[in-house]
FINU-424116 format. One record per atom (N, C-alpha, C): x, y, z. Coordinates in steps of 0.05 Angstrom, whole numbers, plus 5000, padded with zeros to 4 digits. Layout:
# residues N
XYZ;...
//
This chain:
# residues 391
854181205734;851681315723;850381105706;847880985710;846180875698;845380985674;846180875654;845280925621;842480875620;840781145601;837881135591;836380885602;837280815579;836480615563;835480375595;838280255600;837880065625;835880145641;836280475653;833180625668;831980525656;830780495642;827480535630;827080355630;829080025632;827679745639;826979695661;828179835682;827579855712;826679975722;824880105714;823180395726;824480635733;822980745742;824380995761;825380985790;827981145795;828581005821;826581235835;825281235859;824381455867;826181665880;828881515899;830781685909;832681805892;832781815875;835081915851;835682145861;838382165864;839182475872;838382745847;836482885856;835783105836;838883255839;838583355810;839283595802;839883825819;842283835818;842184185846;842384385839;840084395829;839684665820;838984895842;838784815855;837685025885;834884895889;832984835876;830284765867;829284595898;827284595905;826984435936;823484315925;822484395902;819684225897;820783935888;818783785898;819383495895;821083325914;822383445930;824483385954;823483115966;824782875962;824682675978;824582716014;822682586024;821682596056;823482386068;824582436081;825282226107;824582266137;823682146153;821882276172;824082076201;824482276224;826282066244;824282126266;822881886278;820781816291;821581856322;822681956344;824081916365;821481876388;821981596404;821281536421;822381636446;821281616467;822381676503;824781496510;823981276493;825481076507;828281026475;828981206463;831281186442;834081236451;834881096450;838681106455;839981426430;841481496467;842681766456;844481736437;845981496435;848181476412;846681466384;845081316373;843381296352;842081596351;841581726366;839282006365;842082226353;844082206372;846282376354;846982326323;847582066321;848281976303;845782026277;844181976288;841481976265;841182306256;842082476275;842282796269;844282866247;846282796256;847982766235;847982656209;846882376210;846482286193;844282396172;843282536177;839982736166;841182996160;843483106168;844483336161;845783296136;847583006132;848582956106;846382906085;843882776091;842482716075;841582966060;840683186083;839183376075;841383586056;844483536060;846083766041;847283676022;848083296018;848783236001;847083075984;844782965994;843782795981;841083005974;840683225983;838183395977;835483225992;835583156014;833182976019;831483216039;829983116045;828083296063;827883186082;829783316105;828483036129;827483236154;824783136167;823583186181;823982966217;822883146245;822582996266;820083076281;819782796285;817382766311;818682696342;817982766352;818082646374;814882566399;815282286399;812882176417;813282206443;810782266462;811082236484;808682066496;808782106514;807181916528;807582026568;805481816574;806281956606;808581866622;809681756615;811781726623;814481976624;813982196607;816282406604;816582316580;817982566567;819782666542;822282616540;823182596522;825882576520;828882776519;829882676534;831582876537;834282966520;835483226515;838283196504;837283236478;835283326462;833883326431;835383526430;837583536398;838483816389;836483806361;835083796356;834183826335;832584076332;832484296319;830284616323;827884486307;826284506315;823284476300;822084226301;823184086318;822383786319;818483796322;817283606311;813883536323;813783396340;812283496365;811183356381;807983226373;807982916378;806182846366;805282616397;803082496394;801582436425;801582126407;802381936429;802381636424;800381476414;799681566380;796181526373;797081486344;796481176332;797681106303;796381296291;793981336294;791981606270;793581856278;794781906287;796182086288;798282076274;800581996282;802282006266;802181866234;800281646237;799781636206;799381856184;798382136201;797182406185;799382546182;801282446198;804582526184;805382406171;805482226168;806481986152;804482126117;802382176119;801882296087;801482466079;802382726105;802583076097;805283186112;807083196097;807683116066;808482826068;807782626046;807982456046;811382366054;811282196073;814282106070;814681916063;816881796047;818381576037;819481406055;820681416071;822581316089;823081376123;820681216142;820681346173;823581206183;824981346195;826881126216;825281176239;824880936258;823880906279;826380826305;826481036324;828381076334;827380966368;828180786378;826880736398;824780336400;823880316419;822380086415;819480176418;818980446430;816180526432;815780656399;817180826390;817180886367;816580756353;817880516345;817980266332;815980226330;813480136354;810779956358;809180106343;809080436359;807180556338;806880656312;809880576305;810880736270;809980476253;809980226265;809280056255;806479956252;804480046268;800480056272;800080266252;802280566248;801480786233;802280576201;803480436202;803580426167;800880226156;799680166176;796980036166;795180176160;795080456153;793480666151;795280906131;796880916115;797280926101;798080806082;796780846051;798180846026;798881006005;800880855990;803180655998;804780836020;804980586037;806880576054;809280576060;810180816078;813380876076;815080676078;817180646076;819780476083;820080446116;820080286134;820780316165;823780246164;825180346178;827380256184;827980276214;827680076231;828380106253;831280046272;830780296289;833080266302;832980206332;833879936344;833179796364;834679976391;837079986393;838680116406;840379876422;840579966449;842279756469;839879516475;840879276474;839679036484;836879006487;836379116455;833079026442;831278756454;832878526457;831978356463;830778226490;832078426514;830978416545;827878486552;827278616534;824878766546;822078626535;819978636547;817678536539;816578656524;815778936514;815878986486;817878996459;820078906466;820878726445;820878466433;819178266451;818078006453;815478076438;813778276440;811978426430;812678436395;813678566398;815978666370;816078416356;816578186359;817178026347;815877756340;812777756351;810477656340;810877726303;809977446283;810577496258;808077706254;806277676257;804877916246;805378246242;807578276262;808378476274;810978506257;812778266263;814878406248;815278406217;813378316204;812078336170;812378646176;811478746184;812079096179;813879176181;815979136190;818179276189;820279156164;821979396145;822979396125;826579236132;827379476152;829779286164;830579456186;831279196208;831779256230;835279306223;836879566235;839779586227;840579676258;843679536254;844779456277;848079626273;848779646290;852379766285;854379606276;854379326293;855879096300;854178866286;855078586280;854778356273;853378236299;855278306329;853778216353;851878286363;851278506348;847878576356;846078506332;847678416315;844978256293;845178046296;847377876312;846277596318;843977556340;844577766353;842177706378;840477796371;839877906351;836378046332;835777766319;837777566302;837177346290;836277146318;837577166334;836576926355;834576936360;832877226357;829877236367;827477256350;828777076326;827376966313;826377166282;827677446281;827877516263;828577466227;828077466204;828377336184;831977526175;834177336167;836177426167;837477696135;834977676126;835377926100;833378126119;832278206142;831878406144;833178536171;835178406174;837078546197;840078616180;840378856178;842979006167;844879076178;846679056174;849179156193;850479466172;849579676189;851179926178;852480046198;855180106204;856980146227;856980486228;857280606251;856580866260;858780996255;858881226249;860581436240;861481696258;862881876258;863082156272;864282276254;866082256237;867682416230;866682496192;867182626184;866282756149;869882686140;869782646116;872082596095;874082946101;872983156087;873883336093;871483506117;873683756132;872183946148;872584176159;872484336151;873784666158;873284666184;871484656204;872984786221;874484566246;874484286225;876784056231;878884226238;880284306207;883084506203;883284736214;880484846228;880985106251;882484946275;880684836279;880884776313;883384546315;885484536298;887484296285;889884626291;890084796275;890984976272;890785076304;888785186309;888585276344;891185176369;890684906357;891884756392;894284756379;895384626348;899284616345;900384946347;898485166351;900285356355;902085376381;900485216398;902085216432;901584936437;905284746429;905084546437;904984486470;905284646479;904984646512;902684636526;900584766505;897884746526;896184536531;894984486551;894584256553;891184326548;890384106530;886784146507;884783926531;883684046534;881883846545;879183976525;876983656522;874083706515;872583656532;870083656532;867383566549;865483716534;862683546539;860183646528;859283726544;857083966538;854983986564;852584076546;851183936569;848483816545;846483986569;845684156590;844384226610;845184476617;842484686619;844184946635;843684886666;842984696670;842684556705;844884696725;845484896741;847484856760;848584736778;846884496778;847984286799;848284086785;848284056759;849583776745;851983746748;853283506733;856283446747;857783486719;856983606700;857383626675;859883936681;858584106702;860984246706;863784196726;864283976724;866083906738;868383996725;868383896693;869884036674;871984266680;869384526679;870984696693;872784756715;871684566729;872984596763;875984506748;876384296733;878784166730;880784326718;879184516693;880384676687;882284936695;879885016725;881385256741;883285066751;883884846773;885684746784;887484686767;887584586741;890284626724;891484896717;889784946707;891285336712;892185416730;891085396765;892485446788;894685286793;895285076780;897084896777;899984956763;900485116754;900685296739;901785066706;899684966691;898384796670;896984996655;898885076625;897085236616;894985066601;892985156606;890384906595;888085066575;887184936558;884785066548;882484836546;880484936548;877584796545;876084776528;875884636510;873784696485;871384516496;869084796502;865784606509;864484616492;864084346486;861984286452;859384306465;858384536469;855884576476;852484416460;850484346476;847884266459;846884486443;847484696450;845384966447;847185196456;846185466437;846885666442;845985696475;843785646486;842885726517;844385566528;845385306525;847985206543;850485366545;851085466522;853985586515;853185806529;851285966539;851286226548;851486176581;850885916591;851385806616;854285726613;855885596593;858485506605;859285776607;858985956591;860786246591;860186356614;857886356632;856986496652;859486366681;859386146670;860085956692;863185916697;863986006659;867785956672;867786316679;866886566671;866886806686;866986796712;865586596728;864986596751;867386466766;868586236748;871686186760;874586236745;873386546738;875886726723;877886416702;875786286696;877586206668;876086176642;873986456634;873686456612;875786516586;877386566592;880286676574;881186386564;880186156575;881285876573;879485656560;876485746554;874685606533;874385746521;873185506501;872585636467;869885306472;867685516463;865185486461;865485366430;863685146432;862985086403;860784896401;859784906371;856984656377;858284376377;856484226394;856984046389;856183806368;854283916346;853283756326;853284026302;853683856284;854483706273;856783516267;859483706276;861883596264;862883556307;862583316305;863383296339;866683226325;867083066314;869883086311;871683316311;871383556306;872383816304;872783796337;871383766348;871483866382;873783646400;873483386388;876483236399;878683156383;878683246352;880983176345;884583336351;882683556359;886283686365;885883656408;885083506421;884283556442;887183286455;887483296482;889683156492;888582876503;886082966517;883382836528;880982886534;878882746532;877082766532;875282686555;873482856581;872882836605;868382776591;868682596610;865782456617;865382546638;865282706652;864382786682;861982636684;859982566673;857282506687;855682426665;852182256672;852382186650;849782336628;851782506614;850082626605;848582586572;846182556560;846182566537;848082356517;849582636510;851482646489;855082506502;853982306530;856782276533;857681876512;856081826511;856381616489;857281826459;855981966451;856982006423;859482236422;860382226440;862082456449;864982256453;864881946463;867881806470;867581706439;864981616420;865181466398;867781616377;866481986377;867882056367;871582106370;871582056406;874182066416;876481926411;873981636414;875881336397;876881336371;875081426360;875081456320;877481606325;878381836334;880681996327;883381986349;881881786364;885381656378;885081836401;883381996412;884482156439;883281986460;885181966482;884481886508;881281946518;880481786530;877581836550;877781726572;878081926591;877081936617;873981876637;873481786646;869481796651;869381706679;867281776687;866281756714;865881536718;865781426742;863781176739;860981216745;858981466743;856581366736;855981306698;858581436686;858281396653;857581156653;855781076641;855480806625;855780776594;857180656572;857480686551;856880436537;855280486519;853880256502;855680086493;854979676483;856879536483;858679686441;856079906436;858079986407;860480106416;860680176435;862080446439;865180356457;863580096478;865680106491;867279796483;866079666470;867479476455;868979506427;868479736427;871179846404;874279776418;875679576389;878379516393;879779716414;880379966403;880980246410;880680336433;877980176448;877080256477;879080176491;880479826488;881579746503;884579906517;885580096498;887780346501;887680616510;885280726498;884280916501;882781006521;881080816530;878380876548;879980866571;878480996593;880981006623;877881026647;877480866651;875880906671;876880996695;875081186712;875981196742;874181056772;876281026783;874680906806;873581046830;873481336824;872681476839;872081776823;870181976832;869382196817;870382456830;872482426860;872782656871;874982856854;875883116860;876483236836;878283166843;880383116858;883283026866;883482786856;882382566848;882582426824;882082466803;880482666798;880582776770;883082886756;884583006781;886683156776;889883066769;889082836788;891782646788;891082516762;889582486754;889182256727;890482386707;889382686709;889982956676;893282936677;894982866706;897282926697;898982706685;897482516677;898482226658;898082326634;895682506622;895982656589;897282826592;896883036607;898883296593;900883266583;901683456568;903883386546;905583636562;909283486563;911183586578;912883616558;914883806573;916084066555;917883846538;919283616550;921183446530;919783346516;917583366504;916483186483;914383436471;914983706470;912883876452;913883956427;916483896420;916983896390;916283626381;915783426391;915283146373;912383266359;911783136332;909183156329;907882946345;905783006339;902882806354;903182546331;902382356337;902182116325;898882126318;898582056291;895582066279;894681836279;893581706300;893581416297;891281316273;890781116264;888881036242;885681146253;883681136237;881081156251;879780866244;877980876274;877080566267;874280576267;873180896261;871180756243;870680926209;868780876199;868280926163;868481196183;867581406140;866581676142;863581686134;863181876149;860081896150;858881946128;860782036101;860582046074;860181776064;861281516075;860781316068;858081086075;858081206103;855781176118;853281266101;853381456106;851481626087;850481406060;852881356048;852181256013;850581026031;851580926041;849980556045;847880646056;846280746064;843680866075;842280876051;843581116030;841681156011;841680895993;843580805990;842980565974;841280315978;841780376015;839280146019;836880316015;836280596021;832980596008;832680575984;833780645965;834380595939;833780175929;835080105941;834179765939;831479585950;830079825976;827779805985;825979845975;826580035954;823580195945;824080025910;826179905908;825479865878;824679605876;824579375903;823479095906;821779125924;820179325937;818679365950;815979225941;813979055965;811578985943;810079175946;807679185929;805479385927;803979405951;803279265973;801679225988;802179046008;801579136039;803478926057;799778856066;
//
């Protein structure tokens, strides 16, 4: 805690965590800008990350989402998001009702125009942009990085060191590229210790997870299920936990394991906020296809040591799959028919001579999102108090 006295030589911080009193006048704005073209791992992560802000740090955080003709973006769990049309006077009129403090710009289209909108407001929010996979290939990121252009932006933040060296190679200034590493899991989590409690009651059953992000019936996202009935016909007692996007997903997986008599064998749950709850008591973890949430779905799998399985149309970002962890954990297949699916599940299941051993808790390799969290606020906190008056 900063003593009086020192405050008052340094101004006021603007982000100071208020008082919790219940009170919501005066609520600091943070605004998450989502482009068409924004990486699903960052868009999960940034949800999450805005859920902590908004319960522990009391912040107010708001979403846009841009479109353009190109299509919308897909896989958004966010309720109430703004749709806003690819026009800086536009979103600048967000940007000062209610005024926000702090845009993250999620995407490279996001980026261009979050960055034209701060020339039309003052003072001007904080940008923080978030590049995603291999910022540097594309011709509007050659765009991006004209100096005129990148004077606007506050700091470009990266997961890895190897993706801020290749932001420095392209000529960026080296105090405005940050390295803050991605998170899944919270310090403590109730329904962690539900769904922990659930699976050690029957060391025999065999846990599988998967997301499903689509009530589509022809996606490959239900393959899941299929694997599920054939382990049960197998006679594999198995259970399913589907970390669903949405209640209207979850009312499709329910419709759908009814349909192959193994609803008795999932347990429906969201899949955001706490994705760790959904694979930490799990045996393995299935990628059927590539959906959404299947990058932030193995991040969290690695962090807690469970096996991942994936298709080969999965593709998984170099954060995700260049984790130490990947090299043990991750199991690619070379084929997607379910008879390889099936032969693979019987390398995890857990057999009857080894169901009194406990499980081995292996380390987690990455922070807590509690920690995550602090270095965020502290960098707007360091932005806004050396900030200049006028760009």
């Amino acid at each position: 805690m900063v003593p009086t006295s020192a405050r008052a030589n340094e101004g006021p911080l603007p982000l100071e965590v208020p008082a919790r009193t219940g009170a919501t006048a005066g609520r600091r704005r943070i605004l998450f800008v989502v482009g068409d073209d924004a990486d699903s791992l960052w868009l999960h992560f940034s949800y999450v990350l805005a859920n902590i802000l908004g319960h522990e740090y009391k912040l107010e955080c708001s979403w846009v989402r841009l479109t353009n003709e190109r299509g919308s973006l897909q896989g958004s769990h966010v309720d109430g998001m703004q749709i806003c049309k690819t026009s800086a006077r536009d979103l600048a009129r967000l940007f000062r009702y209610p005024p926000a403090q702090v845009v993250h710009a999620l995407g490279t289209h996001a980026i261009r125009h979050c960055q034209r909108a701060r020339w039309l407001v003052y003072p001007p929010p904080l940008l923080l942009c978030f590049p995603g996979q291999e910022p540097t290939r594309t011709p509007t990121w050659q765009w991006l990085l004209d100096r005129a252009t990148r004077a606007k932006a506050d700091r470009y933040v990266t997961a890895d060191y190897e993706s801020r060296a290749s932001l420095l190679a392209t000529g960026i200034e080296p105090h405005r590229a940050t390295v803050i590493p991605l998170a899944t899991r919270r310090r403590t989590s109730p329904s962690r210790a539900v769904a922990r409690a659930a699976v050690e009651a029957n060391h025999l059953r065999f846990v599988l997870t998967a997301s499903f992000d689509l009530a589509d019936p022809s996606d490959s996202q239900w393959l899941a299920l299929e694997i599920l009935a054939e382990m049960i016909h197998r006679g594999v007692p198995s259970l399913l936990i589907a970390a669903a996007r949405s209640s209207v997903v979850a009312e499709s997986v329910w419709q759908r394991a009814h349909d192959l008599d193994v609803a008795a064998n999932v347990r429906c749950t969201e899949l955001l906020p706490d994705t760790h709850a959904c694979v930490v008591g799990a045996d393995v973890v299935l990628l059927t296809g590539p959906q959404p949430a299947a990058p932030w779905l193995a991040l969290a799998a690695l962090d807690a040591g469970v096996p991942v399985v994936k298709s080969p149309k999965v593709r998984l970002p170099p954060a995700v799959a260049e984790l130490p962890a990947a090299r043990e954990l991750l199991h690619p297949l070379s084929r997607e028919d379910l008879h390889t699916w099936l032969d693979t599940m019987e390398d995890f299941r857990p057999r009857a001579s080894r169901a009194s051993l406990p499980r081995p808790k292996p380390a987690p390799v990455l922070p807590t999102l509690d920690d995550v969290a602090k270095e965020y606020f502290a960098l707007y906190r360091q932005l806004y108090r050396y900030r200049p008056r006028r760009r």
